[in-house]
C-alpha positions in Angstrom: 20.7 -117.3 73.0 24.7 -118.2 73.6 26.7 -116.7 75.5 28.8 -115.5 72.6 26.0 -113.2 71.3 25.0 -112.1 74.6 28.7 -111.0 75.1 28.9 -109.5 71.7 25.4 -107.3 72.8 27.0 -106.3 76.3 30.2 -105.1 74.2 28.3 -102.9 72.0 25.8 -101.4 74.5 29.4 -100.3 76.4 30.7 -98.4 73.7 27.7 -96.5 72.4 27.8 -95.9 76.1 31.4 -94.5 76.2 30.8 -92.6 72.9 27.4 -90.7 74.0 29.2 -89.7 77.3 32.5 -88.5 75.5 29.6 -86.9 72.7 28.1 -85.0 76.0 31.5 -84.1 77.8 32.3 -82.3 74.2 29.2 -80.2 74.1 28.9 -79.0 77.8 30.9 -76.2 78.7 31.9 -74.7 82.3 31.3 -71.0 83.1 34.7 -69.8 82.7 35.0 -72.0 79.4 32.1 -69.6 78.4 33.7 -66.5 79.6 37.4 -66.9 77.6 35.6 -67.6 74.3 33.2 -64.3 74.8 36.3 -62.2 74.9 36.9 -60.5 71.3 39.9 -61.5 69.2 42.7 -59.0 69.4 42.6 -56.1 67.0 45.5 -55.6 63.7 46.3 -52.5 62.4 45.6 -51.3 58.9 48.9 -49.5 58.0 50.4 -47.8 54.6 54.1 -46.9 54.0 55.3 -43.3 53.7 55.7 -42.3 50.2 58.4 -39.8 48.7 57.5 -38.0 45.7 56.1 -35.2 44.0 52.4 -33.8 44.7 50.6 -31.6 43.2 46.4 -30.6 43.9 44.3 -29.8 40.8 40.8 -28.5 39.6 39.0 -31.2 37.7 36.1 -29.9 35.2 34.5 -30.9 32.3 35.6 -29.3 28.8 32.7 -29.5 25.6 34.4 -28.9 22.7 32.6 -27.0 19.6 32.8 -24.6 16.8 31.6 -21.0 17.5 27.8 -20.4 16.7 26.1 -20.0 13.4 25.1 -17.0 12.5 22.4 -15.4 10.2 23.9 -11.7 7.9 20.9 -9.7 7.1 21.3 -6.7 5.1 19.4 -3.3 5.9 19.2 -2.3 2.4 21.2 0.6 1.0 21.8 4.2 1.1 18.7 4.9 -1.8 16.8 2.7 -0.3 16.7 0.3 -2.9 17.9 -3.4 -1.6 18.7 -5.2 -4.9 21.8 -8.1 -4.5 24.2 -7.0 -7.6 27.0 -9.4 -6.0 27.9 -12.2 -3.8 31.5 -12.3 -3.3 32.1 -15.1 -1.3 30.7 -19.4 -2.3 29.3 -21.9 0.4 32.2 -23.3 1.7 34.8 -20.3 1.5 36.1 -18.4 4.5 34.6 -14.6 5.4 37.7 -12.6 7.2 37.6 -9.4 9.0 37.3 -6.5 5.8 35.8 -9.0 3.3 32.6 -7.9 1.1 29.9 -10.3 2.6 27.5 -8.9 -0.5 27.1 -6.3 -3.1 24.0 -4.4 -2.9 23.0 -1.9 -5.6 26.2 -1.8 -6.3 27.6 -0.8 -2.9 29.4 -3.4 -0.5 28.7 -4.4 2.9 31.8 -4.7 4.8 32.2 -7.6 7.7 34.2 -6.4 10.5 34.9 -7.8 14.2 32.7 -6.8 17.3 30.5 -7.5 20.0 28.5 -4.3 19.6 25.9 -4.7 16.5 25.5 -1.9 14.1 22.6 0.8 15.1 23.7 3.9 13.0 25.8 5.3 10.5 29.5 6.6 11.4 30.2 10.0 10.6 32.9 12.3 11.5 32.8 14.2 14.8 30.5 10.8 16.1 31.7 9.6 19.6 30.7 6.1 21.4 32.1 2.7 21.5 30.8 1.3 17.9 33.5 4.3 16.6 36.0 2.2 18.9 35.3 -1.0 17.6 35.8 0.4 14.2 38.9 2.3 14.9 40.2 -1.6 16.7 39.1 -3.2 13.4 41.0 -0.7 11.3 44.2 -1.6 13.2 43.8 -5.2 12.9 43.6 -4.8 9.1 46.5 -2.4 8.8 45.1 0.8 8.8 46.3 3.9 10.8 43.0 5.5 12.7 45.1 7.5 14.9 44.5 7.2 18.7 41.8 4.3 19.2 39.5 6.6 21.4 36.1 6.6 20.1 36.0 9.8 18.3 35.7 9.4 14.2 38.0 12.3 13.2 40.0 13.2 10.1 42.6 10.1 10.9 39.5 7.5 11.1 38.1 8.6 8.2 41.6 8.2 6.2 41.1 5.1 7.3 37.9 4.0 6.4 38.9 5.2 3.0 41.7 3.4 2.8 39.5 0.3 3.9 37.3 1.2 0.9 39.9 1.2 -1.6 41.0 -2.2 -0.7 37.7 -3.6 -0.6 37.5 -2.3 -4.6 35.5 0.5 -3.8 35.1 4.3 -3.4 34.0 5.6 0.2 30.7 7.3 1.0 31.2 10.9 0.1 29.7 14.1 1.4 26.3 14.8 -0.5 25.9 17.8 -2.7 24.0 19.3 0.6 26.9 18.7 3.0 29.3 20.2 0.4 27.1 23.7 -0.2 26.4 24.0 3.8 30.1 24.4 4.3 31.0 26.7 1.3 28.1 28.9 2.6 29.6 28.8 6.0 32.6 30.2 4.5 31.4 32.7 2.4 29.5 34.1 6.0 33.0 34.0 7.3 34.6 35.9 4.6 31.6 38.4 4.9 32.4 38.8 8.7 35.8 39.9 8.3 34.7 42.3 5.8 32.4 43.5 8.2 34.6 43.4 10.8 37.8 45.4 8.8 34.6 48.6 8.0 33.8 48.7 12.3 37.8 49.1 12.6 37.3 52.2 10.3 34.3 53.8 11.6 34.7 56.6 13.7 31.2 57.0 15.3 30.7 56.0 18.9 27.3 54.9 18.6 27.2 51.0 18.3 24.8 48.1 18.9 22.8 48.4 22.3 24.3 45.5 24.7 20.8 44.2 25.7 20.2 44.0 21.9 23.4 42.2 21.7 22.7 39.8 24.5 19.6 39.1 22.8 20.9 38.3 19.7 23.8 36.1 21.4 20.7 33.9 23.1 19.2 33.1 20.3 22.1 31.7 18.8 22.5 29.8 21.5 19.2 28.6 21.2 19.2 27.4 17.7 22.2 25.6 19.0 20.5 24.1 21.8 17.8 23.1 19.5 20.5 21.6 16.9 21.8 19.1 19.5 18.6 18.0 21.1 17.6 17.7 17.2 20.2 15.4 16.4 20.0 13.7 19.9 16.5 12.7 19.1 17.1 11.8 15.7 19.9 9.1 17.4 17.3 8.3 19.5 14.3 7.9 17.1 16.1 6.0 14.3 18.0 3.6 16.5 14.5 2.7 18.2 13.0 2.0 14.4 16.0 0.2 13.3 15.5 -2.2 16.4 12.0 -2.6 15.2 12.9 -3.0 12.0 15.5 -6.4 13.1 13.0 -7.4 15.4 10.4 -8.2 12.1 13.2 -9.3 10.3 14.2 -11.9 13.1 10.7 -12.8 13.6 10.6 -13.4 8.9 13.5 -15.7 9.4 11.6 -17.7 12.0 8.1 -17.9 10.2 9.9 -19.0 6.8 11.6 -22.1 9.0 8.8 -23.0 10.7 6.6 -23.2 7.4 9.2 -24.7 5.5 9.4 -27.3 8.0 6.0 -27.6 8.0 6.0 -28.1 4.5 9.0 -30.6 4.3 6.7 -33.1 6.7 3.8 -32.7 4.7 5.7 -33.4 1.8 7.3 -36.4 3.2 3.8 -37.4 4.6 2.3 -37.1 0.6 5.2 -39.1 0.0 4.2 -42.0 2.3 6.1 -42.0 5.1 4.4 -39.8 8.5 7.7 -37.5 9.6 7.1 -38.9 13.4 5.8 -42.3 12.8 7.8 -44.0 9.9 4.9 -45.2 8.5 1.8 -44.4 6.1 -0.3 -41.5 7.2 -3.7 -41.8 8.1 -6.4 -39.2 6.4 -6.6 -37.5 9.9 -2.7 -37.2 10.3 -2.5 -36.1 6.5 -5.3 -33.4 7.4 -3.4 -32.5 10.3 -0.3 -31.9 9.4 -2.1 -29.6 6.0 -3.6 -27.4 8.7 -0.2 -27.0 10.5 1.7 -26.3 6.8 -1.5 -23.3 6.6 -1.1 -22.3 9.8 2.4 -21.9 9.0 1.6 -20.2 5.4 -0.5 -17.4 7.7 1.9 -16.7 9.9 4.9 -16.0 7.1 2.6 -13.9 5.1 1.7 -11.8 8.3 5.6 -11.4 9.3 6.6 -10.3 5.5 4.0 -7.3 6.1 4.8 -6.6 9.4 9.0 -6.8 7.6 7.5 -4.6 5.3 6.1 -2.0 7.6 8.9 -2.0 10.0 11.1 -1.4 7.3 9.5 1.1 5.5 8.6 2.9 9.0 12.3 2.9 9.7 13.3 4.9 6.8 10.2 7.6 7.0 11.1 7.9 10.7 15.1 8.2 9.1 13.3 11.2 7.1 11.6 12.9 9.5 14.6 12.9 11.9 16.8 13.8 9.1 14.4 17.0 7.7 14.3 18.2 12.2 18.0 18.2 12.3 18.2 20.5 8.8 15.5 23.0 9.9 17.1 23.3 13.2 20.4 24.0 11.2 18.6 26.5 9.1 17.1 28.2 12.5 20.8 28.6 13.8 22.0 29.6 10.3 19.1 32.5 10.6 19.9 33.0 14.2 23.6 33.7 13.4 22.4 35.9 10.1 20.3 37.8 12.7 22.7 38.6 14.2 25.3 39.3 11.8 23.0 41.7 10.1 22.3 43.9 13.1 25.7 44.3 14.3 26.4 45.2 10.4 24.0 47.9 10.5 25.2 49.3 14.0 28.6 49.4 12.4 27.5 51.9 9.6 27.8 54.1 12.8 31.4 52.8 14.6 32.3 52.9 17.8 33.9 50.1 19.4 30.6 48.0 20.3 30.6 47.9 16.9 33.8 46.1 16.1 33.1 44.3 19.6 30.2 42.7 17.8 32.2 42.3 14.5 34.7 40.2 16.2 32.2 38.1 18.1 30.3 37.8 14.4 34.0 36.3 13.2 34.3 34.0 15.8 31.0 32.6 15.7 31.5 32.3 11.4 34.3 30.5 12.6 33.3 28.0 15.0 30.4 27.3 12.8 32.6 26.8 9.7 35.0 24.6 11.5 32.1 22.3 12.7 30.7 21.9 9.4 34.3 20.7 7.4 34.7 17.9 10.6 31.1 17.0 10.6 31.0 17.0 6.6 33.7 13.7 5.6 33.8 10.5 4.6 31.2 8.4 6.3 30.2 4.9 7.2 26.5 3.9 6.5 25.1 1.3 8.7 24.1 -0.4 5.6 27.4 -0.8 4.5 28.4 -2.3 7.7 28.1 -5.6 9.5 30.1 -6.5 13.0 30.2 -10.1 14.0 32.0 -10.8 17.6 34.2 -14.0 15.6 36.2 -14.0 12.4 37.0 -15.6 10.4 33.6 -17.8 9.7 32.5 -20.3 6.7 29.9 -19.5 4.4 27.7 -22.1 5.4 24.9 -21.3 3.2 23.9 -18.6 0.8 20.1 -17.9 0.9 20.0 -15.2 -1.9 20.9 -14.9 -5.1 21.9 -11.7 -7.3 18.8 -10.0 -8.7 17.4 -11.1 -5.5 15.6 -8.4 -3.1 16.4 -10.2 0.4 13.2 -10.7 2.6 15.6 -12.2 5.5 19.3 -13.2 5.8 21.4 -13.6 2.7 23.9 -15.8 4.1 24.4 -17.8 7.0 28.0 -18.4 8.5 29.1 -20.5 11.2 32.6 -19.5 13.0 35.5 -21.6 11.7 37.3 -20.9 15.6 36.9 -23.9 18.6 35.1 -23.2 22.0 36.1 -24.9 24.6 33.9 -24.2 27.7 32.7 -25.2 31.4 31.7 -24.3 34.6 33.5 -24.4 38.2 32.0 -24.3 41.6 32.8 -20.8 43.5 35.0 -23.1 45.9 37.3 -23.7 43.1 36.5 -20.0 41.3 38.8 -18.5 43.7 41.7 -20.9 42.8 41.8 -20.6 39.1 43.3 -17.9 37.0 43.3 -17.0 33.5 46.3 -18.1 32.3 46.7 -21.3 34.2 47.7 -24.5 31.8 45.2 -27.4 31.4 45.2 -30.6 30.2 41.9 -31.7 28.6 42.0 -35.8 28.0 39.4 -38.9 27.8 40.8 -42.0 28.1 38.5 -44.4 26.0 39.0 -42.1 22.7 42.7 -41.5 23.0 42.5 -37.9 23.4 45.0 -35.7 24.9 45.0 -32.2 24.5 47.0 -29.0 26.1 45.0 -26.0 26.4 45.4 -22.3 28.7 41.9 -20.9 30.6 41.8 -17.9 28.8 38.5 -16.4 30.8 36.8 -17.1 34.3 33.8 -15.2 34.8 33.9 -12.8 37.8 30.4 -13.8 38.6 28.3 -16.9 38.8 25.1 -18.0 36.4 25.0 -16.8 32.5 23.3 -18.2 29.6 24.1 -21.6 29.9 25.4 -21.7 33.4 23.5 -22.8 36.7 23.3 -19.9 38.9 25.4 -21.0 41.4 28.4 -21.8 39.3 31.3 -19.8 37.1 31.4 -19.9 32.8 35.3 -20.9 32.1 36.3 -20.4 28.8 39.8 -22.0 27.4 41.9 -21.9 24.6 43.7 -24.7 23.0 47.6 -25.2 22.7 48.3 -26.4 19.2 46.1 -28.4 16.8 43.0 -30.0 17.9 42.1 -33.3 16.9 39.0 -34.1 15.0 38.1 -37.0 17.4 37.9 -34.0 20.5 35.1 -31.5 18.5 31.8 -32.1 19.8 33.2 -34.2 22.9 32.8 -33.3 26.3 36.3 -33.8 27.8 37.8 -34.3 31.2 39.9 -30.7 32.2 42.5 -31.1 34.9 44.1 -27.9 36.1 47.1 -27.9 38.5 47.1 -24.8 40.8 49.7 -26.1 43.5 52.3 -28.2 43.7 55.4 -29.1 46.0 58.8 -27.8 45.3 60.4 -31.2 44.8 59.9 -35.0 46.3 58.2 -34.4 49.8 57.3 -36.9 52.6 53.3 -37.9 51.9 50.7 -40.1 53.3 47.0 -41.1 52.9 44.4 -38.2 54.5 43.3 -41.3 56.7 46.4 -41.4 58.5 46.6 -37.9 60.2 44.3 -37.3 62.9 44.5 -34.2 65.7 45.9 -33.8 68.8 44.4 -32.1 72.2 46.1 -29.5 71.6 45.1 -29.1 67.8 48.7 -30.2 66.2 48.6 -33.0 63.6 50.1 -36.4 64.3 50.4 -39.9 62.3 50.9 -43.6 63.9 54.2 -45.5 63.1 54.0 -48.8 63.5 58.0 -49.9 64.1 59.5 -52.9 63.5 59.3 -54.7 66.7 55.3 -53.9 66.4 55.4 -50.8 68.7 53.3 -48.1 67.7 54.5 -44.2 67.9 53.2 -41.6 67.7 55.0 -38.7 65.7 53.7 -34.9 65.6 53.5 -33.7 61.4 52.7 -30.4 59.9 50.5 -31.4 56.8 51.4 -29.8 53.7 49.7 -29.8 49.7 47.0 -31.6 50.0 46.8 -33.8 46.3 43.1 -34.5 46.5 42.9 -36.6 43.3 45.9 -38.8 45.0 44.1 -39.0 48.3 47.4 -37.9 50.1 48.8 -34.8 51.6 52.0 -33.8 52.3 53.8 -34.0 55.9 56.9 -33.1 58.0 57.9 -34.4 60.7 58.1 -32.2 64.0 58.9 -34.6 66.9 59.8 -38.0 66.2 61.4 -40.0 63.5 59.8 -40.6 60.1 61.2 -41.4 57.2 59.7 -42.7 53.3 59.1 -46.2 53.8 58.1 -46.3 57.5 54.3 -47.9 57.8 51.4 -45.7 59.3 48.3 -46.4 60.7 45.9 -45.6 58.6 42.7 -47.7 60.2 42.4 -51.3 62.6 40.9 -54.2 61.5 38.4 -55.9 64.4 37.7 -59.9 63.4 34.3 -60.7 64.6 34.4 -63.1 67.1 32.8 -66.6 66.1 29.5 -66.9 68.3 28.3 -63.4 68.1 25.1 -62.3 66.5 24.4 -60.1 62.6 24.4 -56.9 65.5 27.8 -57.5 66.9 28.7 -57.4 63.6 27.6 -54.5 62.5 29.2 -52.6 65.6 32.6 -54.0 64.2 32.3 -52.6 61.4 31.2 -49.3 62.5 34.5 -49.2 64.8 36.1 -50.2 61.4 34.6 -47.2 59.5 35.2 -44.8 62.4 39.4 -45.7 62.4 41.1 -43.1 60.8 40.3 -40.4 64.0 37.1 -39.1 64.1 39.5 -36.5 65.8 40.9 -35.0 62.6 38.5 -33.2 60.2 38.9 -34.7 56.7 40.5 -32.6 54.0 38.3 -32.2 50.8 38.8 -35.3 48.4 39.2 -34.0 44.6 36.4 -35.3 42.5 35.7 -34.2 39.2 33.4 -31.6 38.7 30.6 -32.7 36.5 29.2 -29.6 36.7 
């Protein structure tokens, strides 16, 4: 080997040397080396400028938009019993308003008016209850004087209702040949009384009727009249009950024909070829099944037309049952009262002044009796003639009779032609809203935008339709609603506070609480100084995530920068855990200290 290479090997061995020492010096660190590069990078701060502007906090609910409910119109047949359809005024399509003739039956209308409360008996004058006040408010809606709407049917509701007749093209229900000869012999007892009355005046005998015979007399009057009411109160009672029944069977008729006409539409498409659930060809067993079901079906629509049928006719012998108690008790009363008349006649044929006592009591009671008769004998209002539905107008959505026709269910179905917009709030925000407030009802994605009023908030929670720990809200649109928004379930933002003007406002994140329970924010200034400045919070927007402030001690101004968290870097060499505690700090920034105002969300509910 020469000594050039062996030089050239001593070289090389001398700098892998040098560089695996200056390798190791890099590597290995001293104690305090160690130490400084444990200790945690300084923290920042997280801050936000103050904003200046207007604020306002809202409710946010959901809105579903939708026509009113279809309803079926049944008909309860007419005042001789004989239900025959001589008329259908109104086409599928066309509008039914409040006073319209929904049908003509055996030549007789049926009347649509507007009302919660359903029809359940006839209206006749003297009647009292709150179906006379929904006719009375109906009357005035259509132009017609009542009188006073307080839920008597007297002479002014029964001009009225004739009046409504006329317009409808028709003459009113008139007393019956019964009614008219109860009150003309009601007068001629009257006119018999004063005679008898004007021969005590001229006797000149003391003797007269004994008083216990008198009081006697007097109690059985007052019993027939007893008898009368309870009478008529029963026959109210008795007929309302077999009406009831009577709907019942009618409602259950309407059901049985649409299930076995369903039945029979999927048997007919199955015939067809095509199985109603699966697309495809039937198989003998689903062809025999879905026979059995249309059968089944068949049974049950034959068994609910003769229970119809029974109801029905039911209802109208209970009708005359009721109807023959009430006139015998009137004839007991009318005896009674003739009773009585007679014996204080023949105790007059001997004067005296018990003797015209009794004649004058004989007057007034002819009296009394004759007045109740003309106010209870008028114009009525059968309850066949009359329909109330709670929303008009509607749209004749389909007829389901035809003239000649004797109805075995509805004769018409209608649906309203009125929007419903509804929703439900939380009892938190329940106690915020009022009917009245304005709302704005809007989805993005479709381009709707709509104004609308809350025009009901329920006053307790749950409902048909409602969970029962929420509020039914009801609102009205403002203006025209577009077709895109019917059958859409809408975002509803209701503003129930707002400022007074631009005010000073932050993020919630940046207040936090004092020791002594006052309300402070961090400034960061300038020069990278932080200060702390004491703030009374004000509206709190919660859909903005900010809240109002003023300043108490210290200077703060719009544009100044608050602390709203800190941000902690991780340092280099520490582990997943370190980590994790950083950015638990980080979470926590903000002040556990101050309680967090609630953050508006929208209320899917």
């Amino acid at each position: 080997m020469s000594r050039r290479t062996i030089l050239a090997m001593v070289t090389a061995i001398a700098v892998l040397a040098a560089g695996l020492g200056w390798f190791a010096g890099q590597r290995i660190k001293s104690p305090a080396d160690i130490a400084a590069e444990a200790q945690p990078p300084e923290a920042s701060l997280i801050t936000v400028p103050v904003e200046q502007r207007d604020l306002s906090s809202n409710i946010v609910m959901r809105g579903q938009v939708a026509f009113t409910e279809s309803t079926d119109i049944s008909i309860t047949g007419s005042a001789d019993g004989v239900a025959i359809v001589t008329r259908l005024p109104k086409a599928e399509g066309e509008q039914l308003a409040e006073g319209d003739v929904v049908v003509e039956v055996a030549g007789r209308p049926v009347i649509v008016l507007q009302g919660e409360l359903p029809v359940f008996r006839s209206l006749t004058p003297t009647l009292e209850g709150p179906d006379v006040r929904q006719l009375e408010e109906s009357l005035v809606r259509l132009g017609f004087d009542p009188g006073p709407v307080d839920g008597i049917y007297d002479a002014a509701t029964e001009a009225a209702v004739v009046e409504l007749y006329r317009d409808a093209g028709y003459k009113a229900d008139e007393p019956t040949a019964d009614e008219i000869d109860r009150v003309e012999q009601a007068r001629r007892t009257l006119r018999e009384a004063r005679t008898q009355l004007a021969d005590a005046k001229e006797g000149s005998s003391a003797a007269g009727l004994p008083q216990s015979t008198r009081l006697e007399l007097d109690r059985a009057v007052t019993n027939a009249e007893e008898n009368l009411t309870l009478a008529k109160e029963t026959r109210d009672r008795e007929v309302g009950a077999a009406w009831a029944d009577t709907e019942a069977a009618r409602n259950a008729l309407t059901a049985a024909q649409t299930a076995k006409d369903t039945a029979q539409t999927r048997l007919d498409a199955a015939v067809a070829g095509t199985h109603p659930d699966t697309g495809v060809a039937p198989t003998p067993e689903e062809l025999t099944e879905l026979t059995r079901v249309r059968d089944e079906a068949d049974v049950t629509l034959a068994e609910a037309t003769t229970a119809e049928s029974i109801a029905s006719t039911t209802e109208t012998d209970v009708k005359r049952e009721q109807d023959s108690a009430v006139r015998n008790a009137e004839i007991d009363l009318e005896v009674a009262k003739a009773s009585r008349t007679e014996s204080i006649t023949q105790a007059n044929e001997t004067g005296g002044q018990d003797g015209v006592t009794s004649a004058q009591e004989s007057v007034r009671d002819a009296e009394e009796a004759l007045a109740r008769l003309e106010a209870e004998t008028g114009v009525s209002f059968p309850a066949s003639e009359l329909i109330f539905l709670p929303n008009l107008p509607a749209e004749v959505q389909a007829l389901r009779a035809d003239v000649g026709d004797v109805p075995q269910g509805p004769v018409m179905t209608v649906t309203g032609s009125g929007l419903k917009i509804t929703g439900t709030i939380s009892a938190a925000d329940r106690s915020l809203l009022t009917e009245g407030a304005a709302a704005i009802m809007e989805d993005d994605e479709l381009g709707i935008r709509l104004d609308a009023t809350v025009a009901f908030v329920a006053d307790n929670p749950g409902g048909p339709d409602v969970a029962a720990d929420r509020y039914a809200v009801r609102l009205e649109p403002v203006g025209e609603v577009p077709e895109d928004a019917i059958n859409q379930n809408l975002r509803v933002t209701i503003p129930f506070a707002s400022t007074d003007g631009e005010v000073l406002a932050v993020p919630l994140a940046a207040l936090s609480a004092g020791a002594d329970g006052s309300s402070r924010v961090e400034v960061e200034r300038a020069d990278g100084t932080v200060e702390t400045v004491a703030v009374v919070p004000g509206l709190n927007a919660r859909a903005l995530g900010l809240v109002e402030i003023t300043p108490v001690d210290g200077d703060l101004e719009a544009g100044d920068r608050v602390v709203v968290g800190r941000n902690v870097p991780v340092a280099a060499d520490e582990d997943d855990g370190a980590e994790d505690d950083a950015d638990s700090e980080d979470s926590d920034d903000g002040g556990s200290e101050d309680e967090p105002a609630e953050v508006e969300g929208e209320d899917e509910g």
